[in-house]
LODRENNU-102851 format. One record per atom (N, C-alpha, C, O, CB): residue number from 0; residue in three letters; atom name; x, y, z. Coordinates in nm, 2 decimals, decimal comma, always signed. Atoms other than C-alpha are relative to their C-alpha. Glycine has a CB too. Layout:
BEGIN
<pt><k>NUM</k><r>ala</r><a>CA</a><east>X</east><north>Y</north><up>Z</up></pt>
...
This chain:
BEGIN
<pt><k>0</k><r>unk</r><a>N</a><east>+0,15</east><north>-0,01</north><up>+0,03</up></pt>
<pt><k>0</k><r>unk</r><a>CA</a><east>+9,61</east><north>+5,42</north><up>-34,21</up></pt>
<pt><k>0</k><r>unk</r><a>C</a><east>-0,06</east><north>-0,14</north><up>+0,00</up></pt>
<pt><k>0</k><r>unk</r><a>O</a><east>+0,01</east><north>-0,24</north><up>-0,04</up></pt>
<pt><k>0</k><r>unk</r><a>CB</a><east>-0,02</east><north>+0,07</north><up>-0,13</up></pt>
<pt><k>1</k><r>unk</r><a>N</a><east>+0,05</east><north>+0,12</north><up>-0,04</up></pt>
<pt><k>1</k><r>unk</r><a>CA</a><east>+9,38</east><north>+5,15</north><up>-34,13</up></pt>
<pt><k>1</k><r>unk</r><a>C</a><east>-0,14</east><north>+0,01</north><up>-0,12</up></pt>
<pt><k>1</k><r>unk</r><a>O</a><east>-0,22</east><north>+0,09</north><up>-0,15</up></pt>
<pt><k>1</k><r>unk</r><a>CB</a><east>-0,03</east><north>+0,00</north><up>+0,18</up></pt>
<pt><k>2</k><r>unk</r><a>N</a><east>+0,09</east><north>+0,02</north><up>+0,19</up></pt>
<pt><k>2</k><r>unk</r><a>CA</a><east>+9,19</east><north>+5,00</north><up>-34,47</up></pt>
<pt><k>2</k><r>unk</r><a>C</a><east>-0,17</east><north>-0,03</north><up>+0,08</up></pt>
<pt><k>2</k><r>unk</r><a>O</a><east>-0,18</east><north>-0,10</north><up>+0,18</up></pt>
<pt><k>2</k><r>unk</r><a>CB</a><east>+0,07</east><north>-0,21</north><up>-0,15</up></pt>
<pt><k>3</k><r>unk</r><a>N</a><east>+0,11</east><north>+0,05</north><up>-0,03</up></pt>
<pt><k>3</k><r>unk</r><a>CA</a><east>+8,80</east><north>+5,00</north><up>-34,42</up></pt>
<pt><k>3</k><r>unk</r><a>C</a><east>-0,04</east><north>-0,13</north><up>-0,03</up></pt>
<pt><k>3</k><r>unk</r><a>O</a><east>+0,00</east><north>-0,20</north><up>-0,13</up></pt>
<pt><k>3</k><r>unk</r><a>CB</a><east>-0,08</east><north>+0,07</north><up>-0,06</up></pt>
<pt><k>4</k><r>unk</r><a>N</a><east>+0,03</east><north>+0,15</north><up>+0,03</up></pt>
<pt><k>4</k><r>unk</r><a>CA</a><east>+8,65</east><north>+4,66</north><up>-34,37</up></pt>
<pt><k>4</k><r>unk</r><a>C</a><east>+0,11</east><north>-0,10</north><up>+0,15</up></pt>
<pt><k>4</k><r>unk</r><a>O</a><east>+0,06</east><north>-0,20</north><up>+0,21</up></pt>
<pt><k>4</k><r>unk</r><a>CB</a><east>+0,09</east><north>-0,04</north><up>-0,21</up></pt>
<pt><k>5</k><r>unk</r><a>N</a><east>-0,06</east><north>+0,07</north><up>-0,08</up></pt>
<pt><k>5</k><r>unk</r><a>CA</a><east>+8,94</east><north>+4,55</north><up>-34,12</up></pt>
<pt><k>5</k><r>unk</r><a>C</a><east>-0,03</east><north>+0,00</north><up>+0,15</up></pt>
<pt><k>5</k><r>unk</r><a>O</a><east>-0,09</east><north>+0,09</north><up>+0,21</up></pt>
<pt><k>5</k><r>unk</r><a>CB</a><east>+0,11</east><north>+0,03</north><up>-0,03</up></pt>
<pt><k>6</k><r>unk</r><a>N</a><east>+0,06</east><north>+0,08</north><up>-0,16</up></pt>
<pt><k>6</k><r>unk</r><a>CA</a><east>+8,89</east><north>+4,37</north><up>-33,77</up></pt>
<pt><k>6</k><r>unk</r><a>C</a><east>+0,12</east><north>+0,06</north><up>+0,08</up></pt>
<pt><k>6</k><r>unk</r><a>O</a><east>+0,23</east><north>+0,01</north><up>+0,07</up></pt>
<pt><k>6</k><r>unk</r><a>CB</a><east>-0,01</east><north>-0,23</north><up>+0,02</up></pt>
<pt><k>7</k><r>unk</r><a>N</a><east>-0,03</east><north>-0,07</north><up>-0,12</up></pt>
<pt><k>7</k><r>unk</r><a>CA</a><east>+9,02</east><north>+4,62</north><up>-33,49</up></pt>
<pt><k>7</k><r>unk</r><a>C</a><east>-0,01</east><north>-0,03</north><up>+0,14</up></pt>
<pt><k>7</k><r>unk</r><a>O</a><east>-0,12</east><north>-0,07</north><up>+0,17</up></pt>
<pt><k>7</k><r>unk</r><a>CB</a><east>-0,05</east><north>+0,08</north><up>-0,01</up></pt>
<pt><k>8</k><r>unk</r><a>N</a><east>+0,05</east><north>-0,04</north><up>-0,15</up></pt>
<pt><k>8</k><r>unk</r><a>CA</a><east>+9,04</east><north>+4,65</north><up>-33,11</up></pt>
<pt><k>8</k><r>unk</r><a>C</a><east>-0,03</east><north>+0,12</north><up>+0,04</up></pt>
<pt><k>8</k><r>unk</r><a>O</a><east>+0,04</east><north>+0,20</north><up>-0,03</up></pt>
<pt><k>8</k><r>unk</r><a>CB</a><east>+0,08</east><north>-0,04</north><up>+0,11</up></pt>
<pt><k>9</k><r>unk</r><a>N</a><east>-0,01</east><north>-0,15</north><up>-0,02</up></pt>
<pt><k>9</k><r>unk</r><a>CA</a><east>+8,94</east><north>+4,98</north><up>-32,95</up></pt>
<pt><k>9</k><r>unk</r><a>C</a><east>-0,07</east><north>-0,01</north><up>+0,12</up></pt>
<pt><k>9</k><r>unk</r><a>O</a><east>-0,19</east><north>-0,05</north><up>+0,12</up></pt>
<pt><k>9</k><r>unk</r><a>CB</a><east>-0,06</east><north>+0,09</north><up>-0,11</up></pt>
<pt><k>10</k><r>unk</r><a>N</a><east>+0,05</east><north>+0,02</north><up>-0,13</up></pt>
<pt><k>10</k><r>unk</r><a>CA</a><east>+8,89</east><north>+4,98</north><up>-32,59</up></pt>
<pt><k>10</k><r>unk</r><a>C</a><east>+0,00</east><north>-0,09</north><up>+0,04</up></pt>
<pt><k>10</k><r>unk</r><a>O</a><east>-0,09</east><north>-0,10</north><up>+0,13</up></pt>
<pt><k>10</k><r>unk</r><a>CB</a><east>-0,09</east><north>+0,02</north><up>+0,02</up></pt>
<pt><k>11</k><r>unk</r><a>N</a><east>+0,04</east><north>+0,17</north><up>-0,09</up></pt>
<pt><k>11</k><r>unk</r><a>CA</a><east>+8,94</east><north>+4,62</north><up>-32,49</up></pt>
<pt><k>11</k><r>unk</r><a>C</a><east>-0,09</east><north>-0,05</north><up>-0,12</up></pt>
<pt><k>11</k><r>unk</r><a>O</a><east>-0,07</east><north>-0,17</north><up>-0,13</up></pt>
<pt><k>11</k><r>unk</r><a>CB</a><east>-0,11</east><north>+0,00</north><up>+0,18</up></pt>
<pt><k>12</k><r>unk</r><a>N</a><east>+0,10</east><north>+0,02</north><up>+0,08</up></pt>
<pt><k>12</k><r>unk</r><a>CA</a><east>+8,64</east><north>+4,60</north><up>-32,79</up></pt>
<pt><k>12</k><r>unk</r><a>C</a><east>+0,01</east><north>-0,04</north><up>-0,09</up></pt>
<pt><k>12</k><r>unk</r><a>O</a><east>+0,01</east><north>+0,04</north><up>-0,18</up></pt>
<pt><k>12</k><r>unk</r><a>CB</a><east>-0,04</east><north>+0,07</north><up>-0,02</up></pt>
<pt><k>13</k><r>unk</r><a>N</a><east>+0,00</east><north>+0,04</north><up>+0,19</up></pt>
<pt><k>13</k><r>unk</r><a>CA</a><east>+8,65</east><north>+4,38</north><up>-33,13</up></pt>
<pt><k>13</k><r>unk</r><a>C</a><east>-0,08</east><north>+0,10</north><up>-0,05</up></pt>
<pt><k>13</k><r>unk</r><a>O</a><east>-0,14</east><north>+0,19</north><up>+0,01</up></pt>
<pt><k>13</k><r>unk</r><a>CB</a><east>-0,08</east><north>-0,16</north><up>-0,06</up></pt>
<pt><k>14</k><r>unk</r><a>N</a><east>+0,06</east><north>-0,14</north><up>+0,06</up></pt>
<pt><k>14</k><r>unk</r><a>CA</a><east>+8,52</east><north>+4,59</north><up>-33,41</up></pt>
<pt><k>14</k><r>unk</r><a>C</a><east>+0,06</east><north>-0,02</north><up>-0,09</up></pt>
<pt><k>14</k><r>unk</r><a>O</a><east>+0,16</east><north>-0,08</north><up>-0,10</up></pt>
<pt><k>14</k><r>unk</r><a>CB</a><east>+0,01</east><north>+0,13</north><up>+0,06</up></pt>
<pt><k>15</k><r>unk</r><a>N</a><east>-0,05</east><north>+0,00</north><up>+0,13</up></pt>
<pt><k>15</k><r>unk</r><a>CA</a><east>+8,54</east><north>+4,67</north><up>-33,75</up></pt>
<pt><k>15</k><r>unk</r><a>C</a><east>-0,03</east><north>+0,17</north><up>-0,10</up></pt>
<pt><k>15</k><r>unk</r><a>O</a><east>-0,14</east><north>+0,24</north><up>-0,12</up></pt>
<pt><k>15</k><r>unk</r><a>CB</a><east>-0,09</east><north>-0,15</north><up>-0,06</up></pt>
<pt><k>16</k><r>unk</r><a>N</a><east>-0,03</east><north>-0,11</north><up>+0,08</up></pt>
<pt><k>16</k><r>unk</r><a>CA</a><east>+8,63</east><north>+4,97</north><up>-33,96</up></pt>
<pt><k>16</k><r>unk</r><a>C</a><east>-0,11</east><north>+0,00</north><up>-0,08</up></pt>
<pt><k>16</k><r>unk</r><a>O</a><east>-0,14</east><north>-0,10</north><up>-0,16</up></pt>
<pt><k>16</k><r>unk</r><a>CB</a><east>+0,12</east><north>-0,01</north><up>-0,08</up></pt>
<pt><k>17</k><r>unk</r><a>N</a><east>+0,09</east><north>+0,04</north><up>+0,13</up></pt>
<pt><k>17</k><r>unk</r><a>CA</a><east>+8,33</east><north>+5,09</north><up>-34,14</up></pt>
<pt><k>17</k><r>unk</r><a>C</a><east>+0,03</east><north>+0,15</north><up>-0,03</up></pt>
<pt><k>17</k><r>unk</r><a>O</a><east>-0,05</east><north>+0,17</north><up>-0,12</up></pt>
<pt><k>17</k><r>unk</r><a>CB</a><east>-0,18</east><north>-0,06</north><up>+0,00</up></pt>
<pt><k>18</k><r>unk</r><a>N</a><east>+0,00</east><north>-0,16</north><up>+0,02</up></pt>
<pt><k>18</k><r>unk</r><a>CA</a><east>+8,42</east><north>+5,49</north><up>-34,18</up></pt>
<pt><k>18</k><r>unk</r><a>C</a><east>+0,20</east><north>+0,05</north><up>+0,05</up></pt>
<pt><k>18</k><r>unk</r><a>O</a><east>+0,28</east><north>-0,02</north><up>+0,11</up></pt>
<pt><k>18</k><r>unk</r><a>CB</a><east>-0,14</east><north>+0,08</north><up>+0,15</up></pt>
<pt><k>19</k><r>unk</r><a>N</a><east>-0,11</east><north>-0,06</north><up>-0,02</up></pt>
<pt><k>19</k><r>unk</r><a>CA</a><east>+8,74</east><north>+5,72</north><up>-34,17</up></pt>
<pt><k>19</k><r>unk</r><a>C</a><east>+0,01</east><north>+0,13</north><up>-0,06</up></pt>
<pt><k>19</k><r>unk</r><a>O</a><east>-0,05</east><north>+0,15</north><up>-0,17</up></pt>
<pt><k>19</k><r>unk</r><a>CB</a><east>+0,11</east><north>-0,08</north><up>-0,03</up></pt>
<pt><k>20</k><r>unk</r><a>N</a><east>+0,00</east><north>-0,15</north><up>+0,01</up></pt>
<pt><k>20</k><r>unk</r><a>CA</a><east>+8,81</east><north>+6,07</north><up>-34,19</up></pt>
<pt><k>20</k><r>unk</r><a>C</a><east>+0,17</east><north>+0,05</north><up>+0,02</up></pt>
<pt><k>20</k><r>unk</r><a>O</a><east>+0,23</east><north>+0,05</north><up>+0,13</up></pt>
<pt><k>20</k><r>unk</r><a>CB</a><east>-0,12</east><north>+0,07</north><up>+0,12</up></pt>
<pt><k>21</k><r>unk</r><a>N</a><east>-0,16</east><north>+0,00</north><up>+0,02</up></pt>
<pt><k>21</k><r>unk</r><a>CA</a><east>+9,20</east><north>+6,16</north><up>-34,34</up></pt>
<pt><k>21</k><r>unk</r><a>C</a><east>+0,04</east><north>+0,12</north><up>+0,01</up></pt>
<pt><k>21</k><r>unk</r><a>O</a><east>+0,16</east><north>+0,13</north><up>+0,00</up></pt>
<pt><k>21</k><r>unk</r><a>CB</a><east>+0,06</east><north>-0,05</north><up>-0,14</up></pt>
<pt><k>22</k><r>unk</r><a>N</a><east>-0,07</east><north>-0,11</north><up>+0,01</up></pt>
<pt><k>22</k><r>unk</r><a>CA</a><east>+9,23</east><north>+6,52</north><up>-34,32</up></pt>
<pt><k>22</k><r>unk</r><a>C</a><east>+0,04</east><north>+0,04</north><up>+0,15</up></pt>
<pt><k>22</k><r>unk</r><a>O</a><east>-0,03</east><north>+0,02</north><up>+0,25</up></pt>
<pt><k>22</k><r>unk</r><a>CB</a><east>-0,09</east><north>+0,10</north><up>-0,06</up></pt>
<pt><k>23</k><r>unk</r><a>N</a><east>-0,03</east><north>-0,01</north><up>-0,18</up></pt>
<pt><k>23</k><r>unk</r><a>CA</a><east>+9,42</east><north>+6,62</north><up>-33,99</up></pt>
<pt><k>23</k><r>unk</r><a>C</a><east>+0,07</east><north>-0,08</north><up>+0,06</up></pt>
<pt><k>23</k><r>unk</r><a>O</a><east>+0,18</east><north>-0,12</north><up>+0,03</up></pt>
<pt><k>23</k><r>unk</r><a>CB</a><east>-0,10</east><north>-0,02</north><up>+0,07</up></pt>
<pt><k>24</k><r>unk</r><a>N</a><east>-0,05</east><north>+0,15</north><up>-0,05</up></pt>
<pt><k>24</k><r>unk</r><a>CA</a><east>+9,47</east><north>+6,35</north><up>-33,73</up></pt>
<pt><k>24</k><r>unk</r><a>C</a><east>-0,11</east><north>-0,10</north><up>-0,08</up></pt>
<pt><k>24</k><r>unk</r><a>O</a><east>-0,22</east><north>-0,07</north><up>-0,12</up></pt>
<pt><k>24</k><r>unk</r><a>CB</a><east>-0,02</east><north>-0,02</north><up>+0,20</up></pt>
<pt><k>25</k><r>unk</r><a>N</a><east>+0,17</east><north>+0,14</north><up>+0,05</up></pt>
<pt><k>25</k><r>unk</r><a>CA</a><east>+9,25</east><north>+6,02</north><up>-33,88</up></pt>
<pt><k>25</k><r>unk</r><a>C</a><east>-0,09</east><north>-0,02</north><up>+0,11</up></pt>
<pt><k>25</k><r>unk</r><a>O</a><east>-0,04</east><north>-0,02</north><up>+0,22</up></pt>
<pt><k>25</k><r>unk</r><a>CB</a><east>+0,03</east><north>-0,21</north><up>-0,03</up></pt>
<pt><k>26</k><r>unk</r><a>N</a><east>+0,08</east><north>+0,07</north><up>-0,10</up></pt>
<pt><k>26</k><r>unk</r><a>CA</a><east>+9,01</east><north>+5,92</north><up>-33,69</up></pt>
<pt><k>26</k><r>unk</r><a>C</a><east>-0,11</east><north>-0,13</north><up>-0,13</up></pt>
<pt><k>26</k><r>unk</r><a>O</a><east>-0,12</east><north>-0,13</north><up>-0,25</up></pt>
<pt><k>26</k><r>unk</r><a>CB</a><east>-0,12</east><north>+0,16</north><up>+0,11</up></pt>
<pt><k>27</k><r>unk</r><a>N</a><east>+0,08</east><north>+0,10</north><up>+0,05</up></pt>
<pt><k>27</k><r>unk</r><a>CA</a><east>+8,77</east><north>+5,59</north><up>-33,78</up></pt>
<pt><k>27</k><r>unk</r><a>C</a><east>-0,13</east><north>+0,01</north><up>+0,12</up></pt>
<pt><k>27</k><r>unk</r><a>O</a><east>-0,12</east><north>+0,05</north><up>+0,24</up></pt>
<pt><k>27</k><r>unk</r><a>CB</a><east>+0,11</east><north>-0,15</north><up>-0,01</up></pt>
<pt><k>28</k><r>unk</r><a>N</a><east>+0,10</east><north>+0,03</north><up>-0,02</up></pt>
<pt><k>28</k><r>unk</r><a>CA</a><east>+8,43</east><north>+5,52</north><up>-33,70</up></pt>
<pt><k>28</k><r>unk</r><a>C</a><east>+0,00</east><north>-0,21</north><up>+0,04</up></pt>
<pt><k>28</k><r>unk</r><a>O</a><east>+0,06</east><north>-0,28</north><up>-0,03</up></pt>
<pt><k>28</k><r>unk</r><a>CB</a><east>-0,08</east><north>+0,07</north><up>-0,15</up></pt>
<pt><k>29</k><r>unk</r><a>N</a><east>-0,02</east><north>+0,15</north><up>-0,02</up></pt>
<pt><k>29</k><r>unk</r><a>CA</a><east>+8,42</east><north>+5,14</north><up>-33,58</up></pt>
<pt><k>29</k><r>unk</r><a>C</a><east>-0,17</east><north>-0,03</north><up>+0,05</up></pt>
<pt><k>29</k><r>unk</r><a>O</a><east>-0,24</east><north>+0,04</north><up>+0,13</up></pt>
<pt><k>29</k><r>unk</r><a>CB</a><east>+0,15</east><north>-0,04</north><up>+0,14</up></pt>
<pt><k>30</k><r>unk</r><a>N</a><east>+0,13</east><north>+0,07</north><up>-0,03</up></pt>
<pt><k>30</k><r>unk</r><a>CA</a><east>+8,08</east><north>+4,87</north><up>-33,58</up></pt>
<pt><k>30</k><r>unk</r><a>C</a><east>+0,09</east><north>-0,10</north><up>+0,12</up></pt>
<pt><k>30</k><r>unk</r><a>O</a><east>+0,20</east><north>-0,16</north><up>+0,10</up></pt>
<pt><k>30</k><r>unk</r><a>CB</a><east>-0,08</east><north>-0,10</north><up>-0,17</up></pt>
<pt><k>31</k><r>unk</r><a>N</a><east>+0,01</east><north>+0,11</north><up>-0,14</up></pt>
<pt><k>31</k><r>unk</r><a>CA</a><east>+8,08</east><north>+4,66</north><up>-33,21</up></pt>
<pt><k>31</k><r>unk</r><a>C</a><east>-0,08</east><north>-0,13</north><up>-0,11</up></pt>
<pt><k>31</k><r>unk</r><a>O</a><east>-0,16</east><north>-0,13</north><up>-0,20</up></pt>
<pt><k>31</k><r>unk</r><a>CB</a><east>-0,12</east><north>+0,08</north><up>+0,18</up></pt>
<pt><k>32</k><r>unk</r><a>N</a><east>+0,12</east><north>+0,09</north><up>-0,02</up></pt>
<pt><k>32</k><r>unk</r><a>CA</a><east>+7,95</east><north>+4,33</north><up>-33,22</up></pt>
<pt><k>32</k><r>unk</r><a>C</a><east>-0,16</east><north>+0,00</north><up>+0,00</up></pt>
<pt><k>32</k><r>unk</r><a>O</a><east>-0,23</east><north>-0,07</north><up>-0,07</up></pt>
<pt><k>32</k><r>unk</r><a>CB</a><east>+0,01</east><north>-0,03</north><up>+0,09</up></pt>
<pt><k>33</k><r>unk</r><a>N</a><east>+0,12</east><north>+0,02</north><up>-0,04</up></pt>
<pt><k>33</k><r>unk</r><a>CA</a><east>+7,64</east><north>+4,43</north><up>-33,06</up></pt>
<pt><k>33</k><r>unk</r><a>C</a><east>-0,09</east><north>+0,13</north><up>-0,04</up></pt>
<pt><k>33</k><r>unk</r><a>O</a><east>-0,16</east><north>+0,18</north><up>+0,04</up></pt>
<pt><k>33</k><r>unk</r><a>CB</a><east>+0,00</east><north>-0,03</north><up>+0,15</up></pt>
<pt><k>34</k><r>unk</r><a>N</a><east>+0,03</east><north>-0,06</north><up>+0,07</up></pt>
<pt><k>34</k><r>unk</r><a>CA</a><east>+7,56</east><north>+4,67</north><up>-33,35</up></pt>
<pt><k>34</k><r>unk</r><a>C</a><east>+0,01</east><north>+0,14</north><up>+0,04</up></pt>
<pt><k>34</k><r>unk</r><a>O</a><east>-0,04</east><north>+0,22</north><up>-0,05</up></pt>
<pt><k>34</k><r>unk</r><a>CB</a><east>-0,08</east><north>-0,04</north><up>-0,04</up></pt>
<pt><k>35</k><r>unk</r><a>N</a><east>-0,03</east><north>-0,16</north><up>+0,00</up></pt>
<pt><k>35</k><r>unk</r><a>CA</a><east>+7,66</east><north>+5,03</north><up>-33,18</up></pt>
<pt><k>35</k><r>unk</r><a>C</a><east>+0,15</east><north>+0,01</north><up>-0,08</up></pt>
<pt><k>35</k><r>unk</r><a>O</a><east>+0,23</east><north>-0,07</north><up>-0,14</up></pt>
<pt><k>35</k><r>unk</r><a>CB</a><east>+0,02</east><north>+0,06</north><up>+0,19</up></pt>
<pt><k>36</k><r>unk</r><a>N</a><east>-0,13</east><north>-0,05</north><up>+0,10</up></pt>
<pt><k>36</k><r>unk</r><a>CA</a><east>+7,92</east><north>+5,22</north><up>-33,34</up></pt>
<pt><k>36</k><r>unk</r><a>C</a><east>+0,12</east><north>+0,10</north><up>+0,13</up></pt>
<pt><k>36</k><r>unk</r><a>O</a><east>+0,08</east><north>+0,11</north><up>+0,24</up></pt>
<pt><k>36</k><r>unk</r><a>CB</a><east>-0,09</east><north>+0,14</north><up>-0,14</up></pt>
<pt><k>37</k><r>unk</r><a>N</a><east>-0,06</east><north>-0,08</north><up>-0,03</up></pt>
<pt><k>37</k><r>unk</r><a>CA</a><east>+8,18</east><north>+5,43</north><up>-33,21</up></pt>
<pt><k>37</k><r>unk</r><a>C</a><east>+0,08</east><north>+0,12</north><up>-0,11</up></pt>
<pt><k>37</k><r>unk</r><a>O</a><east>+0,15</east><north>+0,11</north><up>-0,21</up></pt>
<pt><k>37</k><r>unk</r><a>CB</a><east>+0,06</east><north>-0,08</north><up>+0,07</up></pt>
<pt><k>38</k><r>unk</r><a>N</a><east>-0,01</east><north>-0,10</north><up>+0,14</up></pt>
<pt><k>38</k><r>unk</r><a>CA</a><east>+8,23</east><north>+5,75</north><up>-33,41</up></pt>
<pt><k>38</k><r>unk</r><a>C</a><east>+0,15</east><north>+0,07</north><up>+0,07</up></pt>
<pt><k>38</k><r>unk</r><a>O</a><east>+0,17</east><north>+0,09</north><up>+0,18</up></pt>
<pt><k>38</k><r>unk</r><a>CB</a><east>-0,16</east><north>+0,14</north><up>-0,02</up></pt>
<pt><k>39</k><r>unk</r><a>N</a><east>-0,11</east><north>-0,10</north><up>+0,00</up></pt>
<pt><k>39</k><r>unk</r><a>CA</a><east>+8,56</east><north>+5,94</north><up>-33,44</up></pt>
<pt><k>39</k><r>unk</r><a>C</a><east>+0,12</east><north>-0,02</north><up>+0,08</up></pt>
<pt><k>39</k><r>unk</r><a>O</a><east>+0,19</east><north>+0,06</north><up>+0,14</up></pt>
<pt><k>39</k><r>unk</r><a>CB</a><east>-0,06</east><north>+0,12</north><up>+0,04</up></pt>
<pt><k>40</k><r>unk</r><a>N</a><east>-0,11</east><north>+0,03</north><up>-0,10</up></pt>
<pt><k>40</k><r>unk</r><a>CA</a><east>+8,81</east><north>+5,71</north><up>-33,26</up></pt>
<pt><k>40</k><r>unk</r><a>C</a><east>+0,13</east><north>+0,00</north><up>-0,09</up></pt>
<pt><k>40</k><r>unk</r><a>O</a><east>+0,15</east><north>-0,04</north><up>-0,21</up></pt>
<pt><k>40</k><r>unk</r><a>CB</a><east>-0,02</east><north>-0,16</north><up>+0,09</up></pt>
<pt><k>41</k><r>unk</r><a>N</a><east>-0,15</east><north>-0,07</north><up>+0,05</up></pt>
<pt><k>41</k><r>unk</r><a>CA</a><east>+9,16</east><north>+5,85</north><up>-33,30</up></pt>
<pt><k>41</k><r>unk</r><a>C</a><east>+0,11</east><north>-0,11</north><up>-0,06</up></pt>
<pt><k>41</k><r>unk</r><a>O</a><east>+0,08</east><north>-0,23</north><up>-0,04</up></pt>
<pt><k>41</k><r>unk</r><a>CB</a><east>+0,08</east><north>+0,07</north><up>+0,14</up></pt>
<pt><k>42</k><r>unk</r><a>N</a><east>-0,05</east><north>+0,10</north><up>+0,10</up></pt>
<pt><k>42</k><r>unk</r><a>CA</a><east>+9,42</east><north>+5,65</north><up>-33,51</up></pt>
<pt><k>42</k><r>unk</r><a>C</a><east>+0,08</east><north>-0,10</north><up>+0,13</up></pt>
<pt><k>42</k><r>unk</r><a>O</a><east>+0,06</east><north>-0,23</north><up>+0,14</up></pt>
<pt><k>42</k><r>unk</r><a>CB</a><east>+0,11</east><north>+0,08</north><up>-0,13</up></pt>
<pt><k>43</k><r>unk</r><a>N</a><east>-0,09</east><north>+0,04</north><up>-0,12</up></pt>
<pt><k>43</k><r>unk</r><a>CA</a><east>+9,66</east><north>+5,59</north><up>-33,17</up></pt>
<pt><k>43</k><r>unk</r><a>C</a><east>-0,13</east><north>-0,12</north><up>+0,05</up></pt>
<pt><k>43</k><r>unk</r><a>O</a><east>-0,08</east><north>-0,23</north><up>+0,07</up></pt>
<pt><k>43</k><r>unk</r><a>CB</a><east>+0,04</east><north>+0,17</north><up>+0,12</up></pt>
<pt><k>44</k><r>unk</r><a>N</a><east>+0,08</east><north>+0,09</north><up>-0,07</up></pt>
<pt><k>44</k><r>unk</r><a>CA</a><east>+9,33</east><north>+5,39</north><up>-33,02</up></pt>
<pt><k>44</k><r>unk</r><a>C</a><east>-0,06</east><north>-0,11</north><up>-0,06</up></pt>
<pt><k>44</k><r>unk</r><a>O</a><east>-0,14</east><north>-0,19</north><up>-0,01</up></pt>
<pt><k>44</k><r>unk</r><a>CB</a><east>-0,07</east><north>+0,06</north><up>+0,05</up></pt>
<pt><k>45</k><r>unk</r><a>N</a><east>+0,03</east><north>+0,16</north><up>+0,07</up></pt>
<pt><k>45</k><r>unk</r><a>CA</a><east>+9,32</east><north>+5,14</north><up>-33,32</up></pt>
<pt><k>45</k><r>unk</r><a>C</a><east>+0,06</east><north>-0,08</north><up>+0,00</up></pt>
<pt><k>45</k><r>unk</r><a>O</a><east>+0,17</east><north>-0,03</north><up>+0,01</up></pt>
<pt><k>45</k><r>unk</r><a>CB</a><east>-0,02</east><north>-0,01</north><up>-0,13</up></pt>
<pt><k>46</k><r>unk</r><a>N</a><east>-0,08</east><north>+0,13</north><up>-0,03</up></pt>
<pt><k>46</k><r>unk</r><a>CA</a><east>+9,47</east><north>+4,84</north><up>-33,29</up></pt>
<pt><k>46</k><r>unk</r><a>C</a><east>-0,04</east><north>-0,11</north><up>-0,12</up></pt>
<pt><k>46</k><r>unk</r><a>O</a><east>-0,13</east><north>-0,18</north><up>-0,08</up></pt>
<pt><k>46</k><r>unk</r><a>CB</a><east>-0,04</east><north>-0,06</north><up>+0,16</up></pt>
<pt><k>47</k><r>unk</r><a>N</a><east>+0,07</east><north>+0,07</north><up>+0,11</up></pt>
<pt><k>47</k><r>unk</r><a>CA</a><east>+9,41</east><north>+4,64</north><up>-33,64</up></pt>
<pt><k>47</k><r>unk</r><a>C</a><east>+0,05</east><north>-0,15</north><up>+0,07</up></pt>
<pt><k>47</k><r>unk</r><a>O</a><east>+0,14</east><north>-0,16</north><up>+0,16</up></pt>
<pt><k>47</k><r>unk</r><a>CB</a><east>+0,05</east><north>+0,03</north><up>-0,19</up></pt>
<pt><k>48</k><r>unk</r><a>N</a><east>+0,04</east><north>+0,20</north><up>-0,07</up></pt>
<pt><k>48</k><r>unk</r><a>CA</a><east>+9,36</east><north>+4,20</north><up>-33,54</up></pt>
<pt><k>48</k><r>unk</r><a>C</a><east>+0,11</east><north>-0,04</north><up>-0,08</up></pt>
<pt><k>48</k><r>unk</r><a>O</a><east>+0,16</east><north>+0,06</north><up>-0,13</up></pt>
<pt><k>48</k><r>unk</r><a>CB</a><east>-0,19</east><north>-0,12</north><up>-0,04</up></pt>
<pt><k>49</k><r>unk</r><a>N</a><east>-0,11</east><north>+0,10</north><up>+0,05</up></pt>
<pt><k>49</k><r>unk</r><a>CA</a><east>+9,62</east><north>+3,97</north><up>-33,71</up></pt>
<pt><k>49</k><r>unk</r><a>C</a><east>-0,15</east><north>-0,05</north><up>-0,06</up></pt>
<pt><k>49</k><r>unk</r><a>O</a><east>-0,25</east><north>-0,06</north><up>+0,00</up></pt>
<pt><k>49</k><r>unk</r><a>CB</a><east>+0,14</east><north>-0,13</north><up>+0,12</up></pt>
<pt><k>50</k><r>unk</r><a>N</a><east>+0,10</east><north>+0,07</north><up>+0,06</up></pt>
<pt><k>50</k><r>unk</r><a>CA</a><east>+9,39</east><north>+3,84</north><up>-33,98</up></pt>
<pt><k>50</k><r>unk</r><a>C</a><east>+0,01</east><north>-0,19</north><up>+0,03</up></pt>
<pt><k>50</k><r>unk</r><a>O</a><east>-0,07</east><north>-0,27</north><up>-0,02</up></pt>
<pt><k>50</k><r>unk</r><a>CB</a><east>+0,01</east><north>+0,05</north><up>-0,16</up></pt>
């Protein structure tokens, strides 16, 4: 499980955990850079950054 707040890739894409949803498969919600979101990306397609 990936902690809200943390610096992700998803798609080639930096990004940051601002949402997640535990019942089921997870999925997370992730903020871009250039302030869109991506809603409901699957746990397999997160990739958390080496702080």
């Amino acid at each position: 499980m990936v902690r809200l707040g943390t610096r992700v890739k998803v798609q080639g894409r930096d990004g940051v955990v601002i949402g997640r949803v535990v019942s089921g498969n997870p999925t997370y919600d992730v903020r871009l850079p250039d302030g869109s979101m991506l809603k409901n990306v699957p746990e397999r397609d997160v990739q958390p950054l080496a702080a």
